[in-house]
C-alpha positions in Angstrom: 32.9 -48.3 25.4 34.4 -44.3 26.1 38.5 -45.0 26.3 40.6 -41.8 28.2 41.3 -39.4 26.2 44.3 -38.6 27.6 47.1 -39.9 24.8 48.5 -43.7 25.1 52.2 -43.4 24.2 54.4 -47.1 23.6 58.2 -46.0 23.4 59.9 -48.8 23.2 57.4 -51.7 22.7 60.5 -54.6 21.9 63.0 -55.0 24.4 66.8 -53.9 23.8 70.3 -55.3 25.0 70.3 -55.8 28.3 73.3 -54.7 30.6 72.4 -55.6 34.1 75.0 -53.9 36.5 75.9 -54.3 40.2 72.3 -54.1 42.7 72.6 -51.5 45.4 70.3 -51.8 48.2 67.1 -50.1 48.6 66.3 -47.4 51.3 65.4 -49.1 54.7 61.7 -49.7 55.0 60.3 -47.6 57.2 58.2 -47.8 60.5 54.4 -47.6 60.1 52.2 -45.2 61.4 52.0 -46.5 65.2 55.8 -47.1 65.5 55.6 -50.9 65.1 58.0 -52.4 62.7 55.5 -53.1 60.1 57.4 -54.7 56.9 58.0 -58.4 56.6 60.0 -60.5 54.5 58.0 -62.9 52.5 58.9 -66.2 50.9 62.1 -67.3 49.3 63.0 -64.1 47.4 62.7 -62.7 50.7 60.7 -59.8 49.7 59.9 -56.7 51.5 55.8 -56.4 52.4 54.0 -53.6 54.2 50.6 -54.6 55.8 47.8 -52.7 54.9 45.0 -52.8 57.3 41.4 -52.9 55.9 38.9 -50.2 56.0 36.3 -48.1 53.9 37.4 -45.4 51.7 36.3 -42.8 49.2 37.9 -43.9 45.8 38.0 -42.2 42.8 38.6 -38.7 41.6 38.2 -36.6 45.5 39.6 -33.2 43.8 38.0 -33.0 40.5 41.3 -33.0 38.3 40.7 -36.4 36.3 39.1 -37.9 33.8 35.4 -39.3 33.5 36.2 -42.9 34.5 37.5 -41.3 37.6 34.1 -41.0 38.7 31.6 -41.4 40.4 33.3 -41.1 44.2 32.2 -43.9 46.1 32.8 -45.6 49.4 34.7 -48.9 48.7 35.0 -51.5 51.7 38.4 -53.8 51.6 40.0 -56.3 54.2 43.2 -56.4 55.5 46.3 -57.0 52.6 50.1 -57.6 52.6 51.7 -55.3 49.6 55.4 -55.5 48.5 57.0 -52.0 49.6 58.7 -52.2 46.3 57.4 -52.6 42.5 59.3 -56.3 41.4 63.0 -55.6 40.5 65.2 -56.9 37.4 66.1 -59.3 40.6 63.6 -60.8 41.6 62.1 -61.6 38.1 65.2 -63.0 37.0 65.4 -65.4 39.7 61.5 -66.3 39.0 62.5 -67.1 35.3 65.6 -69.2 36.5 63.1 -71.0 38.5 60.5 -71.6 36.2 62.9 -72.0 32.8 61.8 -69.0 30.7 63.6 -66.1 29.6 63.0 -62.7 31.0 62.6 -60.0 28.7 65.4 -57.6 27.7 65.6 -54.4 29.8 66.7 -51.1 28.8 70.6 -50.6 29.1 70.4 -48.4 31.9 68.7 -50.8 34.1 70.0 -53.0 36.6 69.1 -55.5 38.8 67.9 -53.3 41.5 65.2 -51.3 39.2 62.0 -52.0 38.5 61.6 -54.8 36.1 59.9 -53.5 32.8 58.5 -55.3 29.5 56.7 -57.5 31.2 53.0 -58.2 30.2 50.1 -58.5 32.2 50.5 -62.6 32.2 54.0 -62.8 33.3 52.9 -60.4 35.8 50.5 -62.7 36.8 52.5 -65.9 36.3 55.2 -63.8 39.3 52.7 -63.2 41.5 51.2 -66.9 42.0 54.8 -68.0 42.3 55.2 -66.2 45.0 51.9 -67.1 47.0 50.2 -63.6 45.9 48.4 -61.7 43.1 48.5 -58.3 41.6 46.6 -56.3 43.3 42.8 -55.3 42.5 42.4 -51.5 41.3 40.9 -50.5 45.1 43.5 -52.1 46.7 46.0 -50.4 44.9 44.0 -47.1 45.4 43.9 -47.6 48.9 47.2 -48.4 49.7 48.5 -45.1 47.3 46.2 -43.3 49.8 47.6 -44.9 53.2 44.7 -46.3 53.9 42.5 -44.5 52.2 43.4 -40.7 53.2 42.5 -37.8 51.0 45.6 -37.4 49.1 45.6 -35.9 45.7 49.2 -37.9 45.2 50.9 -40.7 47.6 53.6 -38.2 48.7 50.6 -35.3 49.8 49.1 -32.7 47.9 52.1 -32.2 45.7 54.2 -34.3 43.8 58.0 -33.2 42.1 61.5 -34.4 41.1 62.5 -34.5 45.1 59.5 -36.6 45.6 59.2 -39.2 42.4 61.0 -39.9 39.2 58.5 -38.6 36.7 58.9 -37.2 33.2 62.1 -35.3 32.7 64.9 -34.9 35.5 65.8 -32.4 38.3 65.8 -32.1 42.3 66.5 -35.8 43.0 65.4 -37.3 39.6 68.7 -38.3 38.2 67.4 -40.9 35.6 66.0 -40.6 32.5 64.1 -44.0 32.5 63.5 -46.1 35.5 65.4 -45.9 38.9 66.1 -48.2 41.6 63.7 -48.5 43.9 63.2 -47.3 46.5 65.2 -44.3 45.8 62.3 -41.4 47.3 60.9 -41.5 50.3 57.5 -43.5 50.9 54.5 -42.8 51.7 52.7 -43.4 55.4 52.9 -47.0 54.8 56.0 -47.0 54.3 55.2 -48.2 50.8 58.0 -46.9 47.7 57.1 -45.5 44.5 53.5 -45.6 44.6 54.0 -42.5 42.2 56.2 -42.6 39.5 59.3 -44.9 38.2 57.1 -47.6 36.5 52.8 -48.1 36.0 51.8 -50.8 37.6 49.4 -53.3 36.3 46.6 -54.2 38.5 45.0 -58.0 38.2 40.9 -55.9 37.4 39.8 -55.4 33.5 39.2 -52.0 32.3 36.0 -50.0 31.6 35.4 -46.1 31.3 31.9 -46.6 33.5 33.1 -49.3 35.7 32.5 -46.8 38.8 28.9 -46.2 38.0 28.5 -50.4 38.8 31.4 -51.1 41.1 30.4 -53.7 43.5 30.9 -51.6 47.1 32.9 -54.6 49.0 36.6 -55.8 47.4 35.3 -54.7 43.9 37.2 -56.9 41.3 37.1 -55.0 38.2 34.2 -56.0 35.6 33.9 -59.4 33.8 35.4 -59.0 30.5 37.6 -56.1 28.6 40.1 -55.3 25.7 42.4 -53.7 28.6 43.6 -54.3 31.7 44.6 -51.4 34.6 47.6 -49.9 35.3 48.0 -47.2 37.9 50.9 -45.1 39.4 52.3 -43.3 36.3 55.7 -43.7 35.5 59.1 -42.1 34.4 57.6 -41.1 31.1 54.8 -39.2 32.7 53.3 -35.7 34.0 52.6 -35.0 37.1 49.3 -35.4 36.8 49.2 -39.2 36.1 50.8 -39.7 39.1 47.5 -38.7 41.4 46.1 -41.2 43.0 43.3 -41.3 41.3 44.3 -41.7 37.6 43.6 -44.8 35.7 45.5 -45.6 32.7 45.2 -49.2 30.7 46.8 -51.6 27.8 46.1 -54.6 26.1 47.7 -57.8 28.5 49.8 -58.5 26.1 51.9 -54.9 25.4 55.4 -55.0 26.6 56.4 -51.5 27.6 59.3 -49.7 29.2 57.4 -47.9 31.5 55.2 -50.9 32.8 56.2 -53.3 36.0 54.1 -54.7 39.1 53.9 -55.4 42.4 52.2 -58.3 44.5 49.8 -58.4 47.2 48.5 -61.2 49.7 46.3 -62.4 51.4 47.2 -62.1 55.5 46.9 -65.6 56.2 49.0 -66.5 53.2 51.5 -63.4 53.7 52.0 -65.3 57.4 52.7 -68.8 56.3 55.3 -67.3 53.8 56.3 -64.8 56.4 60.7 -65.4 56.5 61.0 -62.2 59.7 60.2 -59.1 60.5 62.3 -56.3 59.2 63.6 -54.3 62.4 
């Protein structure tokens, strides 16, 4: 198997005294495309999700600026989704581990409970997920979503991407932090869907292979059977511009625990419904 050769970096691999301080509120979700309030709240967390209607895209590398396992292009096929607008905050998971008597890992000190929650491996990820009536979501979906709907965007926020538009590596423009921010702290993209780009990667539930797009099943691909590595897509706080595209594919082991890693969840529509709390105005 032919890994990325971009480098894999692990600052930070063990967790560090926590000092959660006072949540602020996110930036009110947005209207969709049509002018429909599009967001919901879902289940007892109450958390924000954007529908995502179904469609056929062109995934992979559109522009030519990635890596081999960007590629081929090719036409993917996906149904209709429910994604959180936000990656899973301090928050949330902490309310999941008071629920299901485990111990969520130690954030960074300049987190608080309304950044993205970090350290968490692909299983807890997981474990977050079903509690809540979802699952993370496949690499395409993700994709697709990033894309609003499948567009041809070479980043969520467009053709460019900077410090007014995403907290990336280093700090400037809007970028205040020099780790993860709260979210929801940029503006989103067309779905009204935050940090699709930047603050924290984002595991997706598919396994990871560099020639997975040469075999890719053409309807709700799944990933490949078996693999070392699971996806992660979005890039992050630590990272260049250029892992932010929408395109990039990056990947760890399930089991690393890394300050730059967090999720969010996706459901199914008929689920997403019977969870449904109200419809954000």
């Amino acid at each position: 198997m032919i890994l990325n050769t971009k480098p894999v970096f692990l600052p930070i691999l063990t967790g560090i005294a926590a000092a959660f301080l006072a949540a602020s509120s996110p930036q009110p979700i947005p209207k969709n495309q049509d002018g429909e309030s599009n967001p919901i709240l879902i289940g007892t967390l109450k958390i924000p999700a954007v529908f995502v209607k179904g469609g056929n895209f062109e995934m992979g590398d559109q522009f030519d600026a990635g890596n081999d396992d960007e590629k081929p292009v090719h036409t993917v096929t996906l149904n209709d989704f429910f994604l959180s607008a936000t990656e899973v905050t301090v928050a949330q998971f902490k309310k999941f581990c008071l629920s299901t008597n485990r111990k969520i890992p130690e954030q960074e000190p300049t987190s608080a409970d309304d950044h993205p929650v970090v350290f968490i491996t692909w299983y807890e990820a997981k474990d977050f997920c079903e509690w809540v009536g979802g699952s993370l979501p496949t690499e395409a979906q993700w994709e697709y979503a990033a894309r609003s709907g499948g567009m041809m965007l070479r980043y969520p926020s467009g053709d460019e991407v900077d410090h007014t538009m995403a907290n990336l590596s280093g700090k400037g423009k809007k970028d205040k932090w020099d780790k993860t921010s709260p979210v929801g702290k940029f503006a989103p993209n067309h779905l009204g869907l935050y940090d699709m780009a930047g603050n924290v990667y984002e595991w997706c539930n598919d396994n990871y292979k560099s020639d997975y797009y040469e075999l890719s099943n053409s309807i709700e691909p799944q990933g490949p059977a078996t693999s070392m590595f699971k996806i992660l897509r979005g890039g992050s706080w630590y990272h260049g511009k250029e892992e932010l595209r929408c395109s990039d594919r990056f990947r760890f082991m399930p089991v690393a625990r890394i300050s730059f890693v967090g999720f969010r969840v996706v459901w199914k529509v008929d689920k997403a419904e019977t969870l449904k709390v109200q419809t954000i105005q």
